[in-house]
VMD Tcl script that draws the C-alpha trace (Angstrom):
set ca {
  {0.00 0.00 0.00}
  {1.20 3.49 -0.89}
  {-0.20 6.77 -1.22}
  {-0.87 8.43 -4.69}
  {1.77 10.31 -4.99}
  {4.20 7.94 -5.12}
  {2.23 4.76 -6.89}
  {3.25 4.59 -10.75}
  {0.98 2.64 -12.45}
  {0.54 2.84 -16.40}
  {-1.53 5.55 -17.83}
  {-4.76 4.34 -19.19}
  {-4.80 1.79 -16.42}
  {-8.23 2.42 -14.42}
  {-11.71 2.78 -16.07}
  {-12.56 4.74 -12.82}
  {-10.07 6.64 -10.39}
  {-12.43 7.60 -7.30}
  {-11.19 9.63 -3.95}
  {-10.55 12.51 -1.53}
  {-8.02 14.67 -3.25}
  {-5.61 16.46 -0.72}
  {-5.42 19.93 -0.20}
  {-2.13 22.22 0.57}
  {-0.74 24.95 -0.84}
  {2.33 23.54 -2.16}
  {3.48 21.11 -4.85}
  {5.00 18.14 -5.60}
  {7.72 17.39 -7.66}
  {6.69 14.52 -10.13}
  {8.39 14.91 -13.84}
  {5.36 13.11 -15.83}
  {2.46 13.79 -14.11}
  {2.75 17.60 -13.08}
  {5.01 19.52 -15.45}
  {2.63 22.28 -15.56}
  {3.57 22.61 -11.62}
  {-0.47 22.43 -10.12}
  {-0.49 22.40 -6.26}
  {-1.49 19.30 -4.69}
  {-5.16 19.30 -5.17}
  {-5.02 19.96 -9.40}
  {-1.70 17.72 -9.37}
  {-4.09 14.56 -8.01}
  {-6.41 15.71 -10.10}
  {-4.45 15.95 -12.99}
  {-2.85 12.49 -12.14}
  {-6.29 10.39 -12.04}
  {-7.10 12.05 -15.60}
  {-3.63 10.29 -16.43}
  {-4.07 6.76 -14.77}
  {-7.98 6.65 -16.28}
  {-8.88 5.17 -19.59}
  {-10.44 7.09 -22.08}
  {-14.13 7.41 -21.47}
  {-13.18 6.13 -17.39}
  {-14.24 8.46 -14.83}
  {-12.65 10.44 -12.43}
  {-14.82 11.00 -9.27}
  {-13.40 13.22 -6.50}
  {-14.73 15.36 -3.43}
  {-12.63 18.99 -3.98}
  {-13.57 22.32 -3.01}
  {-15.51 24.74 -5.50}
  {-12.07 26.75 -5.73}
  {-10.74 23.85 -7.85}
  {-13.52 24.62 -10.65}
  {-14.05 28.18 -10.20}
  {-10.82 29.55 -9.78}
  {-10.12 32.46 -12.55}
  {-7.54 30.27 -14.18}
  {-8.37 26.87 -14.84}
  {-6.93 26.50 -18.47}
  {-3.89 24.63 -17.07}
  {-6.07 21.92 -16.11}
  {-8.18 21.86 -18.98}
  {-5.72 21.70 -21.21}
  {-4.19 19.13 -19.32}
  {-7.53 16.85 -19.59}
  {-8.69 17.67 -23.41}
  {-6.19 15.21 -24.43}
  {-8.52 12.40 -23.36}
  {-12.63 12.48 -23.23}
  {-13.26 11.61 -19.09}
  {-16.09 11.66 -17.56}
  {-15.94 14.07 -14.07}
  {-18.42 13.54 -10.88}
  {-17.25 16.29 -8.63}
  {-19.08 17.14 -5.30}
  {-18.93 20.58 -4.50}
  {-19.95 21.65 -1.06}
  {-20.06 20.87 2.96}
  {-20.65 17.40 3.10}
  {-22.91 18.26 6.46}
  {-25.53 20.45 4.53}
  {-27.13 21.11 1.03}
  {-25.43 18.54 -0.81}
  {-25.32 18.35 -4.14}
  {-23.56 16.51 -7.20}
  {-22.91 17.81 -10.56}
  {-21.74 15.54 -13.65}
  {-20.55 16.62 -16.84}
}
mol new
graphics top color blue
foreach p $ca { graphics top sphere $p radius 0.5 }
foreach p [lrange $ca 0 end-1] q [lrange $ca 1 end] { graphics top cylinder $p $q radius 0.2 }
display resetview
């Protein structure tokens, strides 16, 4: 057992990548999956997108500063390269919960 971060499967290796991303305000250093330099949220993120299959999907509970933060291209640039299917939950998991897919 090992955390993300360090695991290195193939990419294209899950049809569905599913967790709690992390949250910090610093990076990690990881050569393949984060040369655009994301903090550690957008870099687990970004790694998932990786590690799923085309069409998989990548489920994870983030904050709504991951989506609505003024610059997002990095990340969408980062995931146009394959079509994935996101189910993000965006809120206080004690009160008005609510899922969006797309």
């Amino acid at each position: 057992i090992a955390g993300f971060e360090t695991v290195d499967y193939e990419d294209n290796f899950f049809d569905a990548v599913i967790g709690n991303v992390p949250f910090g305000d610093f990076k990690l250093y990881d050569r393949k999956h984060n040369a655009m330099e994301f903090k550690v949220h957008d870099h687990f993120i970004a790694k998932s997108i990786d590690h799923v299959r085309p069409g998989g999907i990548v489920a994870v509970i983030t904050t709504k500063g991951t989506l609505d933060k003024q610059n997002t291209g990095q990340l969408k640039v980062h995931s146009t390269n394959k079509q994935v299917n996101f189910l993000v939950f965006k809120g206080n998991l004690s009160a008005g919960n609510y899922f969006s897919y797309g």
